[in-house]
ROGUKOL-611176 format. One record per residue (C-alpha): residue in three letters; x, y, z. Coordinates in pm, whole numbers, padded with zeros to 5 digits, always signed. Example, Ala and Ser with C-alpha at 12.3 -4.5 7.8 and 13.67 -1.06 7.14 Angstrom:
// ROGUKOL-611176
ALA+01230-00450+00780;SER+01367-00106+00714;
***
This chain:
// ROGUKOL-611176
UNK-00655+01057-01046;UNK-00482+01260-01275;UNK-00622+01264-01686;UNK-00384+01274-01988;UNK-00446+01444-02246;UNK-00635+01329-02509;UNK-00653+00991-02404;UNK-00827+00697-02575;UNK-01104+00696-02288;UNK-01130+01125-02281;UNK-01154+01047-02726;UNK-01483+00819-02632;UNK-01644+01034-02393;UNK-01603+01316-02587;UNK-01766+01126-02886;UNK-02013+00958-02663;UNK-02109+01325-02566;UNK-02099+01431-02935;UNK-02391+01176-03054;UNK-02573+01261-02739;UNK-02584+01624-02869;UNK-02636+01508-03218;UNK-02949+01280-03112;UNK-03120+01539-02890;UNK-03087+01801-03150;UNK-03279+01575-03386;UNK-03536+01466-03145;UNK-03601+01854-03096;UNK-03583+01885-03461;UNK-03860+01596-03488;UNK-04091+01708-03233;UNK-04132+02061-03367;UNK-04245+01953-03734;UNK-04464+01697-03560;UNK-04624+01977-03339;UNK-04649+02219-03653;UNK-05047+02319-03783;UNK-04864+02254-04201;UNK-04813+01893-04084;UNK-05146+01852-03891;UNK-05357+02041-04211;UNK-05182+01766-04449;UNK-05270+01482-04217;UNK-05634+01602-04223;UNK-05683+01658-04622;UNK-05507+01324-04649;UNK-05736+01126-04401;UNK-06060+01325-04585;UNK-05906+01170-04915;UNK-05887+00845-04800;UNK-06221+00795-04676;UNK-06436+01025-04825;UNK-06802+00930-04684;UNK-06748+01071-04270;UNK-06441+01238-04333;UNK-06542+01536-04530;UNK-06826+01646-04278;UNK-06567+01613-04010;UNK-06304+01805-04207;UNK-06439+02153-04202;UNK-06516+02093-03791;UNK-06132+01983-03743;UNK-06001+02300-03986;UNK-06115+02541-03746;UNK-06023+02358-03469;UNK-05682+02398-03599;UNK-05710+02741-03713;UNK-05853+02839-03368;UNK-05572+02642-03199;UNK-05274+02828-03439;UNK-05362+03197-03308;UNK-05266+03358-03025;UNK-05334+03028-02782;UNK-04986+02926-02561;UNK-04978+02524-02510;UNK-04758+02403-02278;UNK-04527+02123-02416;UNK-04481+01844-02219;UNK-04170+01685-02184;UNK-04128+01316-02348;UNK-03992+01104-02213;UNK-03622+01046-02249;UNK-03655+01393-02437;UNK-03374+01562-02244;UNK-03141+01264-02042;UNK-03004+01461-01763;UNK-02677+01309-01654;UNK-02489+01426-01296;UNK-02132+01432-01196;UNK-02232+01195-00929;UNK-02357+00944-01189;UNK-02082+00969-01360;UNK-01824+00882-01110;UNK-02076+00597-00980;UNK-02065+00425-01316;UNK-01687+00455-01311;UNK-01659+00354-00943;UNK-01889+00017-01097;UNK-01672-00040-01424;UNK-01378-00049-01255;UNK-01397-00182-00911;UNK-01229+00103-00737;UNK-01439+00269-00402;UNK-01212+00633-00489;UNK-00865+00707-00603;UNK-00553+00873-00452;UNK-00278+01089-00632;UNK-00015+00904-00385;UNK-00092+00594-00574;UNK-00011+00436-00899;UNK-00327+00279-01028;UNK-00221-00074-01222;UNK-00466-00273-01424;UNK-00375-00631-01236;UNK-00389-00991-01355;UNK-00205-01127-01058;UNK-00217-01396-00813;UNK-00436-01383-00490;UNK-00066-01314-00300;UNK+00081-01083-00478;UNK-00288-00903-00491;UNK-00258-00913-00114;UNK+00080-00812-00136;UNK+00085-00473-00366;UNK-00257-00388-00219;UNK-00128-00119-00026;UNK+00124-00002-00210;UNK-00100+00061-00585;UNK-00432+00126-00682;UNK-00582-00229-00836;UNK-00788-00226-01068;UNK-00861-00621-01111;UNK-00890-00764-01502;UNK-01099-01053-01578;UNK-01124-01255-01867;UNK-01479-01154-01964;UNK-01455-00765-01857;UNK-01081-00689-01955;UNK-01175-00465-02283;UNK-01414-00263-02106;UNK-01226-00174-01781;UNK-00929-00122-02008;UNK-01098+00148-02205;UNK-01292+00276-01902;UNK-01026+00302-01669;UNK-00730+00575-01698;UNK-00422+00328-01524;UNK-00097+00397-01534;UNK+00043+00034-01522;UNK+00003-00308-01586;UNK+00059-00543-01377;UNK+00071-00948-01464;UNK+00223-01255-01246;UNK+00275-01596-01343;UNK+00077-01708-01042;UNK-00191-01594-01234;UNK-00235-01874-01487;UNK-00264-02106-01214;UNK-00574-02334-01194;UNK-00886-02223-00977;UNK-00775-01861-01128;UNK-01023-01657-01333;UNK-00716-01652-01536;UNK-00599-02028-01490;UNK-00373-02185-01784;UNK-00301-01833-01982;UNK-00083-01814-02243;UNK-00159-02226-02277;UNK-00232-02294-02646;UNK-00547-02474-02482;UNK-00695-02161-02346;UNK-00674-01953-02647;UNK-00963-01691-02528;UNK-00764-01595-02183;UNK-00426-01582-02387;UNK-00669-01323-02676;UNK-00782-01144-02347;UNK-00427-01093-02229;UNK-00288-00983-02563;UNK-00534-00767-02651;UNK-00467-00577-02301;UNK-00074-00530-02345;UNK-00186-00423-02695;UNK-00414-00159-02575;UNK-00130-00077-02310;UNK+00151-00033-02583;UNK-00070+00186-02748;UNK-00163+00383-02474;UNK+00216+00398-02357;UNK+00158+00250-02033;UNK+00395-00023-01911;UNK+00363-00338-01848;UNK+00535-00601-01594;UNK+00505-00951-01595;UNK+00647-01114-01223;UNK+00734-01436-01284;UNK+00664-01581-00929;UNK+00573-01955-01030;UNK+00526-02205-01338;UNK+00350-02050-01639;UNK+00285-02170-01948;UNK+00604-02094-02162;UNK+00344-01843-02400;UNK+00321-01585-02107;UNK+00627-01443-02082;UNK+00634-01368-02533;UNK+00340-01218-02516;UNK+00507-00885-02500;UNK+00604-00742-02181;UNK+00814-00448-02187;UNK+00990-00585-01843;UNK+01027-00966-01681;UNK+01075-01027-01318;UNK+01212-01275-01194;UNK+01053-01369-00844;UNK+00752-01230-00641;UNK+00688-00895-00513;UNK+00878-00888-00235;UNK+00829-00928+00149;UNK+00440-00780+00240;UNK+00562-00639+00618;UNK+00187-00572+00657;UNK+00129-00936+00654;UNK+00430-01111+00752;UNK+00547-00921+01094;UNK+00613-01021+01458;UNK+00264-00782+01591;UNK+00092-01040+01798;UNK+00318-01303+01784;UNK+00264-01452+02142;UNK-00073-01400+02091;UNK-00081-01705+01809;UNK-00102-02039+01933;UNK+00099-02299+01754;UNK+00357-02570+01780;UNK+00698-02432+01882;UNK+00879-02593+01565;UNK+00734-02546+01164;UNK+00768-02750+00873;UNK+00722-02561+00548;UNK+00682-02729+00262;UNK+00755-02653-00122;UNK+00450-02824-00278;UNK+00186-03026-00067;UNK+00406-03324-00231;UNK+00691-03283+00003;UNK+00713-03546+00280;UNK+00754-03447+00593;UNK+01106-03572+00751;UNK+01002-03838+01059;UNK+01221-03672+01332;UNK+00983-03363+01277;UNK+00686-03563+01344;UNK+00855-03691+01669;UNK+00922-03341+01791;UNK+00545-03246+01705;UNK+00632-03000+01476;UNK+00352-02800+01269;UNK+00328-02849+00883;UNK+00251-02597+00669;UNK+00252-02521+00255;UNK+00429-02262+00133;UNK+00137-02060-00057;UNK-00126-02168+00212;UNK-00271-01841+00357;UNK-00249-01927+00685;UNK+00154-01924+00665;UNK+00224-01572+00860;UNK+00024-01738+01155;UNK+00213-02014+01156;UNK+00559-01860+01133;UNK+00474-01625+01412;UNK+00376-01919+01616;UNK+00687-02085+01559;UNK+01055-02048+01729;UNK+01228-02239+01461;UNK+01099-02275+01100;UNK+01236-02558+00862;UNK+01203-02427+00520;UNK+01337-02635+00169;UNK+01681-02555+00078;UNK+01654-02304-00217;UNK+01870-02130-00455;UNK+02104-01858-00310;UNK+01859-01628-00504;UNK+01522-01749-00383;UNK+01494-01668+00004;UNK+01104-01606-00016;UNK+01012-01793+00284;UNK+01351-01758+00493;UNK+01246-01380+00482;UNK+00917-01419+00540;UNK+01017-01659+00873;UNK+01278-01369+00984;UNK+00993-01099+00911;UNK+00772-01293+01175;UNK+01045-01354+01424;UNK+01111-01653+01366;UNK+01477-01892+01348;UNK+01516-02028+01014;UNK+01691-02397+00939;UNK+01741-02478+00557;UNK+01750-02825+00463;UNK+01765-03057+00185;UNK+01656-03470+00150;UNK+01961-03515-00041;UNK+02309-03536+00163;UNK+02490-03193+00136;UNK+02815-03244+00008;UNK+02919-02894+00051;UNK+02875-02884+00363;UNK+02950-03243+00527;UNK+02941-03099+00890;UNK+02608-03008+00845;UNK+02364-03069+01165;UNK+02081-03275+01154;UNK+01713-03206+01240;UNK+01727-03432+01529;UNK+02014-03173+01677;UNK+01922-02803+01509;UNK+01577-02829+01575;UNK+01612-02855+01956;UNK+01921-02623+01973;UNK+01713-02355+01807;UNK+01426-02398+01970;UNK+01631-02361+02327;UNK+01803-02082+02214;UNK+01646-01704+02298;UNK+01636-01507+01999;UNK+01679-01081+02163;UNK+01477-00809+02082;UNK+01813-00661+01901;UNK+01845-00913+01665;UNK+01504-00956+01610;UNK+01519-00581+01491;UNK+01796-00644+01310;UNK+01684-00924+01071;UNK+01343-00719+01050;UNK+01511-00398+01003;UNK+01718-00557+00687;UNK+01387-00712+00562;UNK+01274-00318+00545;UNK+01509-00208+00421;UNK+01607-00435+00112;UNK+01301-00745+00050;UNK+00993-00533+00137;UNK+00674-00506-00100;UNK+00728-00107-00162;UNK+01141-00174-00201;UNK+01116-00435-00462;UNK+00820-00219-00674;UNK+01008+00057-00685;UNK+01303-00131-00836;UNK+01074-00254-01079;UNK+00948+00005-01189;UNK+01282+00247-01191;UNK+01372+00222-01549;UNK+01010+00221-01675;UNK+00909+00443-01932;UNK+00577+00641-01763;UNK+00388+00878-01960;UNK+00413+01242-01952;UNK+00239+01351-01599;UNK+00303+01038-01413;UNK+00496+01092-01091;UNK+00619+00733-01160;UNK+00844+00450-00944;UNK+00856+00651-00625;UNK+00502+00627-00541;UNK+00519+00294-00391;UNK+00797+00446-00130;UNK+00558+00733-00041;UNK+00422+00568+00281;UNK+00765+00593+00397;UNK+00822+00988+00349;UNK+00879+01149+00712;UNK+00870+01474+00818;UNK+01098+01582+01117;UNK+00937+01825+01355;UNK+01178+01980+01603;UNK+01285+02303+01811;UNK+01597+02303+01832;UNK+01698+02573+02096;UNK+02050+02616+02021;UNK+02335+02585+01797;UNK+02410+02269+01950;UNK+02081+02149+01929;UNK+02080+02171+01593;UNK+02412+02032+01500;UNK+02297+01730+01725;UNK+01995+01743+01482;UNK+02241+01765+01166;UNK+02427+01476+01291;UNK+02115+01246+01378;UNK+01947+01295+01042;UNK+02194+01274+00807;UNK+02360+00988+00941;UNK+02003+00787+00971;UNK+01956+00455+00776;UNK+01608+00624+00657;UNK+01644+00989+00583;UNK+01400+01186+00614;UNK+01167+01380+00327;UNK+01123+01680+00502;UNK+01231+01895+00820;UNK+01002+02200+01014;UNK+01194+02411+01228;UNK+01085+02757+01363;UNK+01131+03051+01185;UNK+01440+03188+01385;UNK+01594+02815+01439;UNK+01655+02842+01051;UNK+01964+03026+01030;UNK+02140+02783+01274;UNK+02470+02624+01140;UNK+02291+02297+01183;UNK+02024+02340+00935;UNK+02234+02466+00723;UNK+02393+02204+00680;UNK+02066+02013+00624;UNK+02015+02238+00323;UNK+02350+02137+00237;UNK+02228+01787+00192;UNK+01981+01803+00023;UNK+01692+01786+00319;UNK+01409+02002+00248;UNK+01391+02235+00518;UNK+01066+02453+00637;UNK+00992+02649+00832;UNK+00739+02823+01137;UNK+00676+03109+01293;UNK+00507+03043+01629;UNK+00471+03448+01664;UNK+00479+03715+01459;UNK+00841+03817+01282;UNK+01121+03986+01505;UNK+00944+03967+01819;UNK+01192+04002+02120;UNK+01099+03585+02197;UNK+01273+03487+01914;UNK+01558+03809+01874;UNK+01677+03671+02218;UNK+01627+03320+02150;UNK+01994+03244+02110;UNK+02117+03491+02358;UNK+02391+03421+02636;UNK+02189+03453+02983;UNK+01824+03431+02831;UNK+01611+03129+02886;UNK+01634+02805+02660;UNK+01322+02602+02656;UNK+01441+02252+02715;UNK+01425+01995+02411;UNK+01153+01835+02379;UNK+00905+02042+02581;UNK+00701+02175+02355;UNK+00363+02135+02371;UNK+00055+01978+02167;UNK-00048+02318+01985;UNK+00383+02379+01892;UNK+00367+02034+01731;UNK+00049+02060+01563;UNK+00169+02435+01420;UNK+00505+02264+01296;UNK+00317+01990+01120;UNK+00064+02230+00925;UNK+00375+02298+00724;UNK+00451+01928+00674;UNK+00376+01723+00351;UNK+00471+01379+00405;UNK+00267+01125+00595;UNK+00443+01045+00930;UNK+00577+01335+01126;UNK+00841+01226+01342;UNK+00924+01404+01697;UNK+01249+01447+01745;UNK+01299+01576+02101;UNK+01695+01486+02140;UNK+01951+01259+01995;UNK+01893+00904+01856;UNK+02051+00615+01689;UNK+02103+00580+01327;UNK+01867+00336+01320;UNK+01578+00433+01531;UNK+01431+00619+01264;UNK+01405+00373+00999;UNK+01294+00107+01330;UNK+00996+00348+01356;UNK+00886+00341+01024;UNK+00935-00032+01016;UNK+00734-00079+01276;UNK+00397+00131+01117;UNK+00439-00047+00840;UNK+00401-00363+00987;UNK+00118-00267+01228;UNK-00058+00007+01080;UNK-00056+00168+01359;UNK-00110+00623+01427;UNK+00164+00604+01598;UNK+00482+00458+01764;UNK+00697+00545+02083;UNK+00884+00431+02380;UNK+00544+00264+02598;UNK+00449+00501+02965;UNK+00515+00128+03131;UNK+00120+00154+03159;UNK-00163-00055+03040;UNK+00057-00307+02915;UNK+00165-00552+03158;UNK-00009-00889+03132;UNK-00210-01005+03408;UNK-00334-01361+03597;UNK-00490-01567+03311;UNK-00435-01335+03008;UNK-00307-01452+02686;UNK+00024-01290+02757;UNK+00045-01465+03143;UNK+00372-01651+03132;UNK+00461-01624+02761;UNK+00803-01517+02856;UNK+00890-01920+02842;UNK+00866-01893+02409;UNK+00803-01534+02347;UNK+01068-01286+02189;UNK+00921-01010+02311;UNK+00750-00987+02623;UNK+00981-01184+02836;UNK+00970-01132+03205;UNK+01338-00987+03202;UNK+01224-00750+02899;UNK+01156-00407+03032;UNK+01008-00240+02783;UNK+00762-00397+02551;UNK+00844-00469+02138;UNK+00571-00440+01831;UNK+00306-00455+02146;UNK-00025-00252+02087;UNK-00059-00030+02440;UNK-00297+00244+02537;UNK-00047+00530+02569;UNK+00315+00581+02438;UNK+00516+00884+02447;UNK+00469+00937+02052;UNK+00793+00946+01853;UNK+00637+00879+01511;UNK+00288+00954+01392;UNK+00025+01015+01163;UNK+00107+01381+01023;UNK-00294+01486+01021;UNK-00303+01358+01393;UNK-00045+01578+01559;UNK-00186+01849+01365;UNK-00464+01795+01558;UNK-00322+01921+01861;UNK-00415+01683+02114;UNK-00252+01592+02392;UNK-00105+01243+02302;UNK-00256+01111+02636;UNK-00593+01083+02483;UNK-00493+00926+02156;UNK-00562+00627+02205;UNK-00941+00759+02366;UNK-00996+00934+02028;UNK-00934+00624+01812;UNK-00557+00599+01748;UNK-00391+00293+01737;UNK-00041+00303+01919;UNK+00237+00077+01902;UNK+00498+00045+02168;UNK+00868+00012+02019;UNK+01118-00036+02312;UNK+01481+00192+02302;UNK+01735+00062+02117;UNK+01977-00199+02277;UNK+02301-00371+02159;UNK+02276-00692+02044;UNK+02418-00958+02282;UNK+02723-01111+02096;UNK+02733-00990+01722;UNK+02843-00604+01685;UNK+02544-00396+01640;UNK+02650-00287+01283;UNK+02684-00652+01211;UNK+02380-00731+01022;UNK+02508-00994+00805;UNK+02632-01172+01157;UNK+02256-01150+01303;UNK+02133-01294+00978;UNK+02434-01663+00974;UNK+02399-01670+01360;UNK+02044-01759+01389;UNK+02018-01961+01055;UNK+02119-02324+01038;UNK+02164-02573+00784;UNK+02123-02966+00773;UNK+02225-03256+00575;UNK+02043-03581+00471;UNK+01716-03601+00607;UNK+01613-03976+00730;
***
């Protein structure tokens, strides 16, 4: 974690260290006069004084003691106790490590001082470094702890919270607590946030904040995602409700629909379970929990108790709820709802537009942090000039560009990375041999041999992603869709998986009496008529995303999943049946409904 200079917890250290220094030098100081034959000859004469009768026939025995003891006689001086504190880095860092909560620290994270609800905690968790404030410990962690942000949500002050009621006139030491953080952080020049994701006490939001936010943090794909979702048992049809206040509408309880609350934590389970989620008509600019149902794969049906005027032709439950639940919802449109959930709603999107127009201090890389997970590195050979305008054309037409690309050394003067340069891609490079060697002087040649794309091996990959930076190293072995790329990242950060491909068509297919036998009558994904699984965990893909330090390795990606990778199978892109493919709005209004009175 990176130290500014001069700060107000380097100020106390340095001061701490100071008195240390001060205090040892006067215990030395001490001990020296105490040890000196002056001080010991006064003490003697002054006891003789005192008692006169045994003390003068003792005094001339204890003189010569001394005088015998003052010549040429070495002592050795035992060490008080607490004499000379010694104090290691490793103590050091433990105490921290204790003050503030934290188990380490990571440059590729913004580290936020939080007072936040337990979602959005669960939420950002990946995405920043928490360092959780309480009530009781805020002033020390504050001063002990170099952060970068802070980080407060409404959701906060609500009750059961170490924070419940802040900013309420009635609980005057949380709202002192509070202040006196966003104080220390003005001060300090860090920011500070305030997401105003439920009812607060009005107080909260003057207390200062230098930026208000209205809504959560975003979708969390890491929680809400289709992974597993015909392993989840569950009614086919979900009611969600606002508050635990909300009825539920009768015709749901005749189709034995689930009910769940809206802030209850087992709400990703029960969307996954689901076809068809009814969810409270909201504001056009609250979709929280229509995203979070798409996110899971799930249909989505707003609704309202109150008759819809707008929209008199509006179904009723009795009708949408079946209709939905018969209809089959593809593994294209599932991708595409999910897809625009990545790409616009998720946790890392929305922080980052937070925090774009923040004012960080000097040395702090700032609002792109959050987005880091996402940075890809493209490893390829091209073995041509028109392998590499194919490459030209893939990348910078992709949804989600990439950070970075490797190339060899004598692919880099190709047209087609030139034009990556062009646009701004980093481009790196490789030599696999040593400069000008006839290999790569003929590479290019008319007559010589071109290795095919895609057939290099586990030690060309691994040398390509040495040069890499970013976190995911992508292997790009021939042309894809626009979308693919941003698909694969999607799909890691849903799953947390090593890596992500096209499945071998082994080790996945479910057999008699597994949990997967005959889930093709309500699953999206692993129909019987699906060849290729979606968002499935398998034992061996043919990797087309991964972990950057695990194809550096160099191991054959057959025994991945033997050395403790976790792979995710991602079928090949298909067309969506009915709405054009570039159509994402039409994905979204064809498999959401709305209904009128409820009764």
């Amino acid at each position: 974690m990176k130290r500014r200079e001069q700060s107000q917890t380097e100020q106390l250290k340095q001061a701490l260290a100071e008195r240390d220094a001060q205090l040892q030098e006067a215990r030395t100081r001490l001990a020296a006069v105490e040890d000196s034959t002056s001080l010991q000859v006064g003490r003697a004469l002054t006891a003789a004084a005192k008692r006169p009768g045994r003390s003068l026939v003792r005094l001339p025995r204890d003189l010569y003691r001394l005088w015998r003891r003052s010549g040429t006689t070495q002592h050795v001086q035992r060490r008080r106790p607490g004499a000379e504190p010694v104090r290691s880095f490793d103590a050091d860092r433990q105490e921290a490590r204790l003050l503030s909560g934290m188990v380490g620290s990571s440059e590729d994270l913004l580290v936020a001082a939080t007072v936040v609800g337990s979602a959005i905690q669960d939420a950002v968790s990946p995405y920043l470094r928490s360092v959780p404030l309480r009530p009781h410990d805020a002033q020390i962690v504050m001063d002990g702890v170099d952060v970068d942000l802070v980080l407060v949500s409404s959701s906060a002050a609500a009750a059961g919270s170490p924070w419940a009621h802040v900013g309420d006139p009635a609980a005057a030491d949380r709202t002192r607590a509070l202040h006196w953080v966003l104080e220390s952080a003005a001060a300090r020049g860090i920011p500070t946030v305030l997401l105003d994701d439920a009812p607060a006490p009005p107080a909260l939001r003057g207390l200062g904040f230098d930026r208000v936010h209205r809504g959560d943090a975003g979708v969390p794909l890491h929680l809400f995602n289709p992974v597993a979702a015909d392993l989840t048992p569950g009614p086919k049809a979900v009611f969600v409700r606002g508050t635990p206040q909300d009825p539920v509408p009768e015709v749901l309880t005749e189709l034995d629909a689930g009910v769940v609350d809206a802030d209850s934590p087992g709400l990703a389970d029960a969307l996954r379970a689901a076809n068809v989620a009814v969810v409270p008509a909201f504001p056009t600019e609250d979709t929280r929990l229509r995203r979070r149902a798409w996110a899971c794969g799930t249909g989505v049906i707003t609704h309202s108790a109150v008759p819809n005027a707008a929209n008199p032709h509006a179904e009723a439950l009795a009708v949408s709820v079946p209709r939905m639940r018969a209809e089959r919802v593809t593994p294209s449109a599932m991708r595409l709802r999910l897809r625009k959930v990545f790409l616009e709603e998720a946790t890392p999107v929305r922080l980052a537009g937070i925090l774009g127009d923040l004012d960080f201090p000097p040395g702090t890389p700032g609002s792109e942090l959050p987005l880091r997970g996402r940075s890809v590195a493209v490893l390829a050979d091209p073995a041509g000039e028109p392998d590499a305008d194919l490459l030209a054309a893939d990348l910078t037409g992709a949804v989600l560009r990439p950070t970075e690309v490797v190339v060899p050394h004598a692919a880099s003067r190709l047209p087609g990375i030139q034009r990556l340069r062009a646009e701004g891609i980093t481009v790196r490079t490789v030599r696999f041999s040593a400069p000008d060697t006839p290999a790569e002087l003929t590479r290019n040649t008319p007559g010589a041999p071109v290795p095919r794309v895609g057939g290099l091996g586990p030690d060309r990959w691994a040398a390509l992603a040495e040069r890499a930076t970013a976190p995911w190293a992508h292997l790009w072995t021939g042309p894809v869709s626009r979308t693919r790329l941003a698909d694969l990242v999607c799909a890691v950060e849903c799953s947390d998986a090593d890596a992500v491909g096209a499945s071998t068509g082994e080790g996945h297919a479910p057999g008699p009496g597994s949990p997967l036998d005959g889930a093709g009558e309500r699953g999206f994904f692993d129909r019987p008529d699906t060849v290729a699984p979606q968002y499935v965990f398998v034992s061996e893909v043919v990797p087309e995303l991964a972990r950057t330090h695990l194809v550096r390795r160099g191991w054959n990606p057959d025994e991945w999943n033997r050395r403790g990778a976790r792979l995710l199978a991602l079928g090949p892109d298909h067309g969506p049946a009915g709405p054009d493919a570039d159509d994402e709005d039409a994905v979204y209004n064809s498999t959401d409904a709305s209904t009128g009175a409820v009764g």
